[in-house]
N, C-alpha and C positions, 0 to 999 in steps of 0.2 A: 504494500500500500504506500500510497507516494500521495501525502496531502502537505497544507502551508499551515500556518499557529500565526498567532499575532503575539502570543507569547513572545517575549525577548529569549533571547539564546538560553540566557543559563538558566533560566525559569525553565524551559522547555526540556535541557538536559536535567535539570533535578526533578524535576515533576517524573522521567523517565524514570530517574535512579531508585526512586522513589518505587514506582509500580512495580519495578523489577525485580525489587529486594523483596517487595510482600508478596511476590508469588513466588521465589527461589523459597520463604520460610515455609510458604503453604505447602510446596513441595517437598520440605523435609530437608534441603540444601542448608547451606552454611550463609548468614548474610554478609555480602563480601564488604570488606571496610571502606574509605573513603577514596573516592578518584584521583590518581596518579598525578599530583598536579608539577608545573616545572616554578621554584622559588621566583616571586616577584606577586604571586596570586595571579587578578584578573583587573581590565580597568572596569569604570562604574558600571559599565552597560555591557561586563560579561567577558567580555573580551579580552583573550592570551597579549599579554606585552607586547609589541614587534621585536622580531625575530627568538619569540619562543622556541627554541627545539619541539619535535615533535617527541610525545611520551608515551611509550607502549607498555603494557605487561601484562601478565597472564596469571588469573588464579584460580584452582581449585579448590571448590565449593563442595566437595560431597565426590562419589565413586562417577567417573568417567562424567562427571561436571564442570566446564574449565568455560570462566569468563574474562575474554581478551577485551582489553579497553584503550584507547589513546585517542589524543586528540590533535590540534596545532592547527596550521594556517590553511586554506585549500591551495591548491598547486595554482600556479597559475607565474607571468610575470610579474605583475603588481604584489602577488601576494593576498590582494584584499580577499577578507570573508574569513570563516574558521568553522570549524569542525568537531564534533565529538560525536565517537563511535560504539558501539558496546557490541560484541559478536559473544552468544552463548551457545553451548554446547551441550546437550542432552543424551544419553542413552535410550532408546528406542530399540520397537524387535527387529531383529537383524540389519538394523543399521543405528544412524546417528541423526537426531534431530538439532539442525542451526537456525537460530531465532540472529538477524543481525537488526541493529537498531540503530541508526544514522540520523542524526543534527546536524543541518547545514547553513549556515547566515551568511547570501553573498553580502557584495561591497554597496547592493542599494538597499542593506536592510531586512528583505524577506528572509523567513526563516521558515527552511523545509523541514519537512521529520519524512524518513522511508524506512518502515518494516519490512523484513525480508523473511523467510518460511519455508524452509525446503528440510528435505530429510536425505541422507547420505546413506543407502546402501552398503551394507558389508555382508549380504548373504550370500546367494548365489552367483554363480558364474554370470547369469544373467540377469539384468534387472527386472523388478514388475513394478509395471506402471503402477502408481499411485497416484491420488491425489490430497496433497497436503493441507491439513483443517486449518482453521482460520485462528491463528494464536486466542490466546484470551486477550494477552496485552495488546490486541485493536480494540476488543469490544471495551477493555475499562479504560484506554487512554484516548478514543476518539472524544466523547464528551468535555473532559478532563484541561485538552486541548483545546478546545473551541475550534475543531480544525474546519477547513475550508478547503475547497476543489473552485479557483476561483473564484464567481461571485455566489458559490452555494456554498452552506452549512454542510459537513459529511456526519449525518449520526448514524448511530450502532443499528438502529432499528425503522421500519418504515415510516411515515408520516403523513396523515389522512391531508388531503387539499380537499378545501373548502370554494363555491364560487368564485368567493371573493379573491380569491388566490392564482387563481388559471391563471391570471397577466402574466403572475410574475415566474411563474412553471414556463412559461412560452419562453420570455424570457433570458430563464433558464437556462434552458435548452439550445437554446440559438444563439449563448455569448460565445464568442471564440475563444476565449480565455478555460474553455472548461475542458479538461482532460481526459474526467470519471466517465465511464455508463451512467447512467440516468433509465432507471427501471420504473416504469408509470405499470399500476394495476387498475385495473375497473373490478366494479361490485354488480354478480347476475341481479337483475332485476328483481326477479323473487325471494333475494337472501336480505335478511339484515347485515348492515354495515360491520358493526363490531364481532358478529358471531364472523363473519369474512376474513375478518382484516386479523385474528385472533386465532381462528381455525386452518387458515390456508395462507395466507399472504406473511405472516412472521414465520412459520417455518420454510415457506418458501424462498425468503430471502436469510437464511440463517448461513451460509457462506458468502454473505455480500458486504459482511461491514469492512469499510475501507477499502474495498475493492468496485463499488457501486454506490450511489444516492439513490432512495430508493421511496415513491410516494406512492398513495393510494387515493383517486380519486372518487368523493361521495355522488351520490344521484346529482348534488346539482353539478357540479365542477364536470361533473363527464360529459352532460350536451355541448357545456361552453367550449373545454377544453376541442372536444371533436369537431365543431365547428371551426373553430378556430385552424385547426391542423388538418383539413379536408385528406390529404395525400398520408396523415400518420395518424390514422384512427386507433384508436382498443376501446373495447366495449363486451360485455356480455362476459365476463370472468377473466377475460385474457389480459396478459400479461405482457407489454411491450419492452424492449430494450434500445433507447434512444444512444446510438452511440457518437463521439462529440462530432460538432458544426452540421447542424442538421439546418434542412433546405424547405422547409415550412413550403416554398411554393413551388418545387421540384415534384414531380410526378415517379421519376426515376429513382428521387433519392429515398422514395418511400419503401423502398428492398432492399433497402441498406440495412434496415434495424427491424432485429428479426423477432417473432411473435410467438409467444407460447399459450396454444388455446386450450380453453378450460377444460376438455376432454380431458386432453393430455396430463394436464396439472391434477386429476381428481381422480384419474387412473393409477399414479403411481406417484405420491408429493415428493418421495424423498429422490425417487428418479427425476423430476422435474424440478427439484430445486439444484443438483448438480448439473441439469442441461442449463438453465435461467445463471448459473454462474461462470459458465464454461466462457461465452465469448467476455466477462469484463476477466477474468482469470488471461485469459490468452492478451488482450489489450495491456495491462498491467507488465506482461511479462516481456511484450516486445515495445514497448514505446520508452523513445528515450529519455532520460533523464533529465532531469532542468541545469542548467549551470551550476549553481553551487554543489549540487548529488554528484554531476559529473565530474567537477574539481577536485573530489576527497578522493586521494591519495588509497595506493593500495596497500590492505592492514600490512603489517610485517611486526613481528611479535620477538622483541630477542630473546638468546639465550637465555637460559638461567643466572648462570653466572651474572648474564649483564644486566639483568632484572635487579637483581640483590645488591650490584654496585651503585644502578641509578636509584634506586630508594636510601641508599646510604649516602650517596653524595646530595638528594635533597635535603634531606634530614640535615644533614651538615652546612648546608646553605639557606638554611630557611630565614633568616634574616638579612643575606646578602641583595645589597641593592644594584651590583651591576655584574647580571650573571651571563651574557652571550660576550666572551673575552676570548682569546687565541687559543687558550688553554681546551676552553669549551670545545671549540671547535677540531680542534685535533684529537678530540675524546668522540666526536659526532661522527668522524671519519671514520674512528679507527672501530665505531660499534657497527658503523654500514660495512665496512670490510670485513668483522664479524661475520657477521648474519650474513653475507655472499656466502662464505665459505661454510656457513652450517646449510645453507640452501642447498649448497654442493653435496654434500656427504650427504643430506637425503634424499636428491635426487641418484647418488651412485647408491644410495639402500634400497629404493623404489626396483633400482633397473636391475640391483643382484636378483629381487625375491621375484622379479617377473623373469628371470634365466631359467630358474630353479624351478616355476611353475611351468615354463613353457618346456625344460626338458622333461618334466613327470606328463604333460599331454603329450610331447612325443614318443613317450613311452608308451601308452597307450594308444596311441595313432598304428604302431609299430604291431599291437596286439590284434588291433584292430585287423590288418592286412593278412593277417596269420591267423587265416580261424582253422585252419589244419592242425594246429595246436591240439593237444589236449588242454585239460584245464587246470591241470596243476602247472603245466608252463606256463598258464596267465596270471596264475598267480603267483607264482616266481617272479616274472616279470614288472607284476606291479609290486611287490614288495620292495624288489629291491628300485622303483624311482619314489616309489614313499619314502624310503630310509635315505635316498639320497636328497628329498626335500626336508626331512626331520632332521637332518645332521646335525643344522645349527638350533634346536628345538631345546629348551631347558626344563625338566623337570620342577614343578613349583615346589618349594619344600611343605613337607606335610602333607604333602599331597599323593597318591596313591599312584602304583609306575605308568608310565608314559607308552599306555599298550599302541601300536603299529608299530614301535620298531625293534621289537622282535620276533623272530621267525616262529610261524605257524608248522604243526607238525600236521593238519588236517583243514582243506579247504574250509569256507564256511557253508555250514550244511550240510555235509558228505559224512557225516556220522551220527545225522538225525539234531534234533533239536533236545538242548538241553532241560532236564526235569526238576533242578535244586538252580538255583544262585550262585553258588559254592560251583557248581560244573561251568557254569555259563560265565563269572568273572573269571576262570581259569582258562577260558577259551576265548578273549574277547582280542587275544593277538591273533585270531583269522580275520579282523577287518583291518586291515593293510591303513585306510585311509580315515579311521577310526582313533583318536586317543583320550582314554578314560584317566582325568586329572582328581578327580573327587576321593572318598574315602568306601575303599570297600567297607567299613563296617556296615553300614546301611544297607547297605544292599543283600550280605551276610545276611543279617537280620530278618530278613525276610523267609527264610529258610523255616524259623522258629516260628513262623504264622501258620496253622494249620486250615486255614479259610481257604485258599485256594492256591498255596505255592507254587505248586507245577505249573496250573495254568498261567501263572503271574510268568513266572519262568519262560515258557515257552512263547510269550507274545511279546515281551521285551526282546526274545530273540529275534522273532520278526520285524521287529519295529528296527532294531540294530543291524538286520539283514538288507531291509530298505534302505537305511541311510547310507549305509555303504556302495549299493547301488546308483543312489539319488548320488553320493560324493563324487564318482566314476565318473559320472556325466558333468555332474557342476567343474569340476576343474578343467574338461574339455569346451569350455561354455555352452555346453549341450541341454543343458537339464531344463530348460523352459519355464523358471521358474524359481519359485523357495519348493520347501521338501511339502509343502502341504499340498502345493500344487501337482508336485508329482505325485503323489498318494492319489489325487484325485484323477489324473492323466499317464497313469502308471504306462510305459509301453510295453509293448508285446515280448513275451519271454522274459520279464523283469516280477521280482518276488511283490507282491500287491499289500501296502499295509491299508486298516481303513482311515480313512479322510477324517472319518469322524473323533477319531482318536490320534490325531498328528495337529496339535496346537499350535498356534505362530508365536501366541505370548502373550503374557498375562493381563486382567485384566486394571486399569487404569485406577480402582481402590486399591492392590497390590502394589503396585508400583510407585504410589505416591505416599503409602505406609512404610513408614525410615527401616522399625524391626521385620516386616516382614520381605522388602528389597533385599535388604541385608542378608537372610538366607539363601535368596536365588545369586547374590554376586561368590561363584564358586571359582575356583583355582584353572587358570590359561599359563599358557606359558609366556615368559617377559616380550615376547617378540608379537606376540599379540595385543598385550595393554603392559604399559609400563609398570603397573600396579600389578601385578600379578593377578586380577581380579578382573573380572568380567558379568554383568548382568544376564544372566541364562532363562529368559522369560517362554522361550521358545523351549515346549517339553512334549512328550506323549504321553498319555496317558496306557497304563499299564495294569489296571484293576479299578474299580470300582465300589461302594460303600463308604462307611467312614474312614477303612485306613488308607483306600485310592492311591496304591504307588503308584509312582510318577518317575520319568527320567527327562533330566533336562540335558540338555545342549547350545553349544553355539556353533553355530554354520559360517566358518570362516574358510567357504572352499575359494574362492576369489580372494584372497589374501596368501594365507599361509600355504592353501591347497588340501583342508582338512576340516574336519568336525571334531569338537571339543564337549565329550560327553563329561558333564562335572558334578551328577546326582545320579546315583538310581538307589530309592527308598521310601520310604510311605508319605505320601502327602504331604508338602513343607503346609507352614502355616496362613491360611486366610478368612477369609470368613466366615466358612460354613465346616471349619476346623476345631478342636478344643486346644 
């Protein structure tokens, strides 16, 4: 969302800091302390000293929570205008969710705010389409803001136009200055207005805040209004999308802005409010940037090390009045000649772990061409490019051994499906592309349940048969998908687990609960999260009732080239748990 404030700068960045922090505590995160500022403060109206350095750093708030902040001048020659940025980073299933939050005040003044939304992938080989929900922090900072899309108000929710009103909706509509969609509803004839506007028209605009302005016109405003816009009528339930510099006396330009009719909307709402957001979602994402947005600089986050030096050298200049001197600047040098050279070393770590993935698919390319093979040489073969991609893999400590890379004495499944726990964690070095980080006791433990072991036993083993399969294909970018979707698109001659019992990941009471997070962040290796710890939301279910064991996982076959199984045992804790 890309709207304007009449807010001053730093009113608009604290009013941000502000929201941001009360929903990092709602979420159970850490509230991070005060903005990184550079000695000298700000002058009266917000504004970084001239020739502030620009000030970056990075903290983590909570397991796989890192909020990057900086701010300084926007690029440009003059210099005029400034900046503050906030980029956060969330866990999410099978990927990573970034909220980026961007202040921008050119040199005449205006002051931009642009929310960013997207989720980062780390599942399968190949990605699936999503569409990403609409933060919260639109819906409580639009109000908050006073923002504007030009010469309109953008609120969180729709807003009924009265007769009296049409003018200034036409208006509207027809200033050049407006950016946003502009979504007009009509009221069928035979409904009341508020059961309407209550029943259908707020949920149907519930992915529009700040992506759309969004009105509802009563009986009388809709003769007017229709009258008025002969070539851009809606009327009788429907729902129009006026999108900017519309042509009031154009004939043509009335197929420009497209119509969602009340059929459609009353057949399926929650399908019709993802089509009703589809084109200002697409508009948002390709229209460019106003000057000041385009001005700010791209993040660049140093070191650690140079994090802890520039916090220590504010600290120690916190009352110096003349701080951009020679000294400064040959420190500014020397932290951009930094961070090149750390940009390097992970660009040359990006390109080692894609060597290492692409010779474990040539390996199997190799298998592939060989189906003359029996099948113990396929599994020979892939053993050893799994052990060749685990070489540099680290056991977490505490953690239970690092099965695929040791040698299988019996393919997987060629001596029947195990009956105890005890048999099956003894045998879980047949899945090659498989490694169990978690604690066998749990799983042990399950042996001692006399409710249904075997069967527990033996559909874990399919479930663990699947993934190995589903991993085969993910590291080839073949698998079409995450593992749920292969469960539900199994292909031909592959082990079939049910769909119904392959979870993507928890649900969002779970994950927003600190103690119950806490258990699903089970043991990966350093090369996966730097924490040795990872969010494992994505699980199967493995039994049923109240003790319902569970086996979770993380799907890092696009990364490492492997699944990280880091639980198999009765039920972790939630709400319909003791």
């Amino acid at each position: 969302m890309t709207v304007t404030t009449a807010l001053p700068h730093a009113e608009a960045v604290a009013l941000a800091d502000e929201q941001l922090a009360s929903w990092l505590k709602q979420e159970g995160c850490e509230e991070p302390p005060p903005a990184l500022r550079a000695p000298g403060g700000q002058d009266s109206d917000g504004r970084p000293p001239t020739g502030t350095p620009l000030a970056a750093e990075r903290l983590r708030l909570g397991d796989r929570v890192l909020l990057d902040r900086d701010h300084g001048p926007l690029r440009g020659p003059s210099g005029a205008g400034r900046y503050d940025r906030r980029r956060l980073r969330t866990p999410a299933p099978h990927g990573t969710r970034q909220l980026t939050l961007t202040v921008a005040t050119g040199a005449e003044g205006c002051t931009w705010f642009r929310l960013e939304a997207e989720t980062h992938s780390t599942g399968s080989g190949v990605r699936t389409p999503c569409r990403v929900p609409v933060p919260e922090l639109a819906r409580t900072l639009l109000p908050l803001l006073d923002a504007t899309d030009g010469p309109a108000a953008v609120h969180p929710a729709p807003r009924v136009i009265t007769a009296d009103e049409v003018d200034g909706l036409i208006d509207e509509l027809c200033d050049p200055e407006r950016r946003l969609p502009t979504v007009v509803a009509s009221v069928p004839v035979n409904l009341p207005l508020d059961h309407w506007v209550e029943d259908v028209v707020r949920p149907l605009c519930q992915q529009l805040p700040g992506l759309a302005t969004a009105y509802v016109l009563d009986p009388g405003a809709r003769t007017g209004f229709n009258v008025a816009l002969e070539y851009h009528t809606v009327y009788g339930g429907a729902v129009r999308t006026y999108l900017p510099e519309v042509d009031p006396a154009s004939r043509q330009d009335g197929v420009r802005h497209p119509v969602l009719a009340r059929g459609r909307i009353e057949q399926d709402l929650r399908r019709a409010a993802g089509l009703l957001a589809r084109e200002p979602r697409r508009l948002a994402a390709d229209q460019p940037s106003p000057p000041p947005l385009a001005a700010v600089p791209v993040l660049r986050v140093p070191s650690p090390q140079l994090r802890s030096a520039a916090r220590q050298s504010m600290a120690a200049s916190a009352d110096a009045t003349a701080y951009v001197t020679a000294d400064t600047a040959a420190d500014t040098a020397a932290e951009l000649a930094a961070l090149a050279r750390e940009e390097q070393q992970d660009r040359a770590e990006q390109q080692a772990r894609a060597d290492e993935l692409e010779r474990v698919r040539h390996t199997l390319r190799l298998e592939r061409r060989d189906r003359g093979q029996p099948r113990d040489g396929h599994e020979g073969r892939l053993r050893t490019g799994a052990r060749g991609l685990t070489g540099r893999h680290c056991t977490t400590p505490g953690a239970g051994p690092a099965v695929g890379r040791r040698p299988s004495a019996q393919p997987a499944g060629r001596i029947g499906k195990p009956e105890t726990f005890t048999e099956l964690m003894a045998r879980l070095g047949e899945f090659p592309l498989l490694t169990f980080t978690g604690d066998q006791k749990s799983a042990l433990a399950l042996d001692g349940l006399q409710c249904a072991g075997a069967g527990w036993a033996r559909l874990a083993w399919d479930g663990l048969t699947a993934l190995q399969e589903y991993a085969e294909a993910a590291v080839r970018g073949a698998a079409g998908g995450d593992f749920k979707q292969w469960c539900e698109h199994t292909p031909d001659g592959c082990h079939r687990f049910p769909p119904r019992k392959a979870v993507r990941g928890e649900s969002r009471t779970v994950f927003s609960h600190t103690k119950w997070k806490r258990e699903r962040m089970l043991p990966v290796p350093e090369c996966v999260d730097a924490s040795r710890r990872a969010f494992m939301g994505a699980h199967l279910r493995i039994g049923g009732g109240r003790t319902a064991p569970r086996l979770h996982y993380l799907d890092d076959c696009s990364g490492s080239g492997r699944i990280y199984v880091g639980y198999i045992g009765l039920h972790l804790t939630n709400t319909r748990t003791n």
